[in-house]
C-alpha positions as CSV (number, residue, x, y, z in Angstrom):
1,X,89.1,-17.5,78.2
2,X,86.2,-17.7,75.9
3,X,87.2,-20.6,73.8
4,X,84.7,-23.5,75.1
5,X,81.6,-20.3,75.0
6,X,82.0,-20.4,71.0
7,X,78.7,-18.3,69.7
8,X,78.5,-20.7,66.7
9,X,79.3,-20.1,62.9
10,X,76.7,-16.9,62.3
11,X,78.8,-14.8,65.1
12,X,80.8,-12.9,62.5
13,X,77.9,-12.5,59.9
14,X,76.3,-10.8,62.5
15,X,79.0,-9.4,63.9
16,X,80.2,-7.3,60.5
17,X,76.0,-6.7,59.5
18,X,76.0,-5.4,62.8
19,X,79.1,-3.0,62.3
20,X,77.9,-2.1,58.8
21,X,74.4,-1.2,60.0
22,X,76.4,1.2,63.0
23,X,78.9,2.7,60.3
24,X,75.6,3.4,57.7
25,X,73.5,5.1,60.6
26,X,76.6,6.9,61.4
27,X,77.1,8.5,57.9
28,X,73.2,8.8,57.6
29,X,73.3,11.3,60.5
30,X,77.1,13.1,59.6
31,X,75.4,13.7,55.9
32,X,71.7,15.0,57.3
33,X,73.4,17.0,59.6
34,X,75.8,18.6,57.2
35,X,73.1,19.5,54.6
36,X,70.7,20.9,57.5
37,X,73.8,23.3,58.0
38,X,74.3,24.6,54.4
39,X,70.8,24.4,53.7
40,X,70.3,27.4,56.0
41,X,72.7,29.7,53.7
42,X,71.2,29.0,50.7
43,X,67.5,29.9,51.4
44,X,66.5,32.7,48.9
45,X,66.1,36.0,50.8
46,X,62.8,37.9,50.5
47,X,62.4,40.6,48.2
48,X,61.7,44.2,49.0
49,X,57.9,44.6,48.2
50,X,57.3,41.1,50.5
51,X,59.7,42.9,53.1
52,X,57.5,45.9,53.4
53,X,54.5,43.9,53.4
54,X,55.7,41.6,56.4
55,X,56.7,45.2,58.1
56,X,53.2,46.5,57.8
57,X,51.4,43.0,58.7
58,X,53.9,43.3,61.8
59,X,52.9,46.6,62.8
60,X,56.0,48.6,62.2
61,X,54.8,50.9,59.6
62,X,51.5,52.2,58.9
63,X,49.6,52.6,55.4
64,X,50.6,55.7,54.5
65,X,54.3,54.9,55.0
66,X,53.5,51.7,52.7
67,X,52.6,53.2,50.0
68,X,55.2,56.0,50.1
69,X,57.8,53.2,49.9
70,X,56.1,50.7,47.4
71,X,55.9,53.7,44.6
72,X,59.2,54.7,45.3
73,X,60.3,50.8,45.1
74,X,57.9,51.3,41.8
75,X,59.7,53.6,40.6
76,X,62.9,52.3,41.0
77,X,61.9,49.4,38.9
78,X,61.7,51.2,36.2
């Protein structure tokens, strides 16, 4: 066996620093990989008028159709 290869008396120090350091990284990456994965549901969602202007910066609507939909979203404000 192992017995006359002793490592010397700051073997087990290291050896538990060594396994506290591997269980800390552990629950560093276990914690940053469950917040990454709820932080996605709890982004705020755009509202209409920045929806319609992303649609017309896009392409997908033209001017006209714009501002036909931001007075009725006007109107329904009020």
């Amino acid at each position: 066996m192992w017995w006359d290869h002793d490592a010397g008396w700051f073997a087990w120090p290291a050896m538990a620093i060594g396994m506290a350091l591997f269980w800390g990284v552990v629950a560093v990456i276990v914690i940053a990989l469950l917040r990454g994965a709820g932080s996605s549901g709890s982004m705020r969602r755009p509202d209409a008028r920045q929806l319609l202007q992303e649609r017309l910066a896009r392409g997908e609507i033209d001017v006209e159709e714009y501002e036909q939909r931001l007075e009725a979203l006007s109107k329904a404000d009020r």
